[in-house]
C-alpha positions in Angstrom: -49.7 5.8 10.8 -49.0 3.1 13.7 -47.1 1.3 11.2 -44.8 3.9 11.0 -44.7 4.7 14.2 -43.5 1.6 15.3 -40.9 1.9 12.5 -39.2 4.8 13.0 -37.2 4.2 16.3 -36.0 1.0 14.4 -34.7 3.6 11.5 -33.4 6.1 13.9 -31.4 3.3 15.9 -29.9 2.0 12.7 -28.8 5.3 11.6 -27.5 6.2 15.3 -25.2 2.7 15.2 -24.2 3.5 11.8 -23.0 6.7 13.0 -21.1 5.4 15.4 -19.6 2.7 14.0 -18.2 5.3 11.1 -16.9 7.4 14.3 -15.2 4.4 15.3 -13.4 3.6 12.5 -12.2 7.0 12.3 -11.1 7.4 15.5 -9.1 4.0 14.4 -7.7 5.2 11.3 -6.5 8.5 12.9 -5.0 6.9 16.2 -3.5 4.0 13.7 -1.8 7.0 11.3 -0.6 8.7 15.0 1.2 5.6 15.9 2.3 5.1 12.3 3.8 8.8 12.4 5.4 8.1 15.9 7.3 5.4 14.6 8.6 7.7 11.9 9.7 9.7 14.2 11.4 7.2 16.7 13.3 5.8 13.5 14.4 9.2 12.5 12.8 9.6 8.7 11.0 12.8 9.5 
Protein backbone atom coordinates (compact mmCIF):
# COMPACT_ATOMS: atom_id res chain seq x y z
CA UNK A 1 0.00 0.00 0.00
CA UNK A 2 2.98 2.66 0.73
CA UNK A 3 4.03 1.78 -2.61
CA UNK A 4 1.15 3.10 -4.03
CA UNK A 5 0.82 5.77 -1.98
CA UNK A 6 3.84 7.25 -2.93
CA UNK A 7 2.83 6.67 -6.59
CA UNK A 8 -0.22 8.21 -6.97
CA UNK A 9 0.58 12.03 -6.70
CA UNK A 10 3.24 11.16 -9.34
CA UNK A 11 0.16 9.76 -11.57
CA UNK A 12 -2.19 12.52 -10.65
CA UNK A 13 0.62 15.22 -11.59
CA UNK A 14 1.22 13.68 -14.90
CA UNK A 15 -2.27 13.52 -15.76
CA UNK A 16 -2.89 17.28 -14.42
CA UNK A 17 0.24 18.55 -16.95
CA UNK A 18 -1.14 16.53 -19.60
CA UNK A 19 -4.26 18.26 -19.10
CA UNK A 20 -2.93 21.29 -19.47
CA UNK A 21 -0.70 21.08 -21.99
CA UNK A 22 -3.87 19.69 -24.31
CA UNK A 23 -5.68 23.12 -22.93
CA UNK A 24 -2.80 24.81 -24.25
CA UNK A 25 -2.65 23.73 -27.48
CA UNK A 26 -6.23 24.39 -27.92
CA UNK A 27 -6.28 27.60 -26.71
CA UNK A 28 -3.34 27.84 -29.57
CA UNK A 29 -5.22 26.32 -32.34
CA UNK A 30 -8.41 28.41 -31.64
CA UNK A 31 -6.53 31.85 -31.11
CA UNK A 32 -4.30 30.84 -34.36
CA UNK A 33 -7.82 30.08 -36.50
CA UNK A 34 -9.08 33.72 -34.91
CA UNK A 35 -6.19 35.50 -36.31
CA UNK A 36 -6.29 33.35 -39.48
CA UNK A 37 -10.19 34.41 -39.82
CA UNK A 38 -9.17 38.19 -39.12
CA UNK A 39 -6.96 38.20 -41.96
CA UNK A 40 -9.85 37.00 -44.06
CA UNK A 41 -11.59 39.49 -43.19
CA UNK A 42 -9.04 42.44 -43.47
CA UNK A 43 -8.40 41.06 -47.13
CA UNK A 44 -11.99 41.05 -47.96
CA UNK A 45 -12.70 37.11 -48.86
CA UNK A 46 -15.45 36.69 -46.36
Amino acid sequence: MDHIRKVLPKVRLNLGERVKSISFEGLNYRSKAISHTVKLLQVGYI
